[in-house]
C-alpha positions in Angstrom: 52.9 73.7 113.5 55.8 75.6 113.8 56.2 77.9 116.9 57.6 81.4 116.3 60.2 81.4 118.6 61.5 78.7 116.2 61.5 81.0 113.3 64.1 83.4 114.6 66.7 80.1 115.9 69.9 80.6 114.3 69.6 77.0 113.8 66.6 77.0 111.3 67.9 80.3 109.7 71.6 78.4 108.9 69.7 75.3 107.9 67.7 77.9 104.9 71.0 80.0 103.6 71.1 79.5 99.9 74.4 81.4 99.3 77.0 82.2 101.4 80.3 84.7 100.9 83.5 83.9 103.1 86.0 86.3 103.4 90.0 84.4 103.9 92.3 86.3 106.3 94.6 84.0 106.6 94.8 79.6 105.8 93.3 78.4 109.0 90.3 80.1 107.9 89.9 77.9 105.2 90.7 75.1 107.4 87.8 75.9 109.3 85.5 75.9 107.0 85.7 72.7 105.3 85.5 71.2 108.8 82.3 73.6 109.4 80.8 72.1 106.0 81.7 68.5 106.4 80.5 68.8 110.2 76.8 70.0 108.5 76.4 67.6 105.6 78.7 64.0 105.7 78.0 63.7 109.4 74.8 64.9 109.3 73.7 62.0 107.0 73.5 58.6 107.7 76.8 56.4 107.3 79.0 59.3 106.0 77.3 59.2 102.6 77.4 62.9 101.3 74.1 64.0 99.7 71.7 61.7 101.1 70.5 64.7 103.7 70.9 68.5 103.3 71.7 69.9 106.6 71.8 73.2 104.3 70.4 74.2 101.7 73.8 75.8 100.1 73.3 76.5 96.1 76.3 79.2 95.9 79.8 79.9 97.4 81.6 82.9 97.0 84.8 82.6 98.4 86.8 86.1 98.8 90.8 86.3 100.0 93.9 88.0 99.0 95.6 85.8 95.5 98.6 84.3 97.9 95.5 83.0 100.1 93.8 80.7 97.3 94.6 77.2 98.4 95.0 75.0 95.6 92.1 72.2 95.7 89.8 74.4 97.7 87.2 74.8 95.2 86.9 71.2 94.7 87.0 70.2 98.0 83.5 72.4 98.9 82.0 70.9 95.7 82.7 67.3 97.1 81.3 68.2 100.1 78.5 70.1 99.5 77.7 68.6 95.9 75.7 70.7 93.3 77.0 74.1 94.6 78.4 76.7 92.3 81.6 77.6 94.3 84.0 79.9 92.4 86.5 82.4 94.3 85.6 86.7 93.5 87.3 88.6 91.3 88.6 91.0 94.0 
């Protein structure tokens, strides 16, 4: 049974997020991200292999961030990562 007190852990309510929107100030931002994502699902699963445990359950990625801020490859990256995720940058 699950207690309440678990129901409000910031834990269980990042484990459930479907989508998520990231705003880019500036490249380390990015940066961080991809080490936040690969940090909750390769070395969450066992041996590194991506997909074999969902640490989140991630469907969609909106990424948001001035043009000159759009790393090249960044899109990709995520969907290696997370696998199965629509990511796509806004049309700001």
């Amino acid at each position: 049974m699950v207690q309440p007190s678990n129901l409000t852990s910031p834990e269980l309510l990042f484990a459930q997020m479907e989508s998520l929107s990231v705003g880019f100030e500036h490249p380390e931002s990015q940066r961080q991200l991809i080490f936040m994502l690969r940090g909750r699902y390769e070395e969450a699963t066992p041996r590194g292999e991506t997909g074999l445990s969902r640490p989140m359950s991630l469907r969609s990625v909106e990424l948001r961030g001035r043009p000159e801020l759009r790393a090249e490859g960044l899109v990709e990256e995520i969907r290696r990562i997370i696998g199965g995720a629509d990511v796509f940058w806004a049309d700001d």
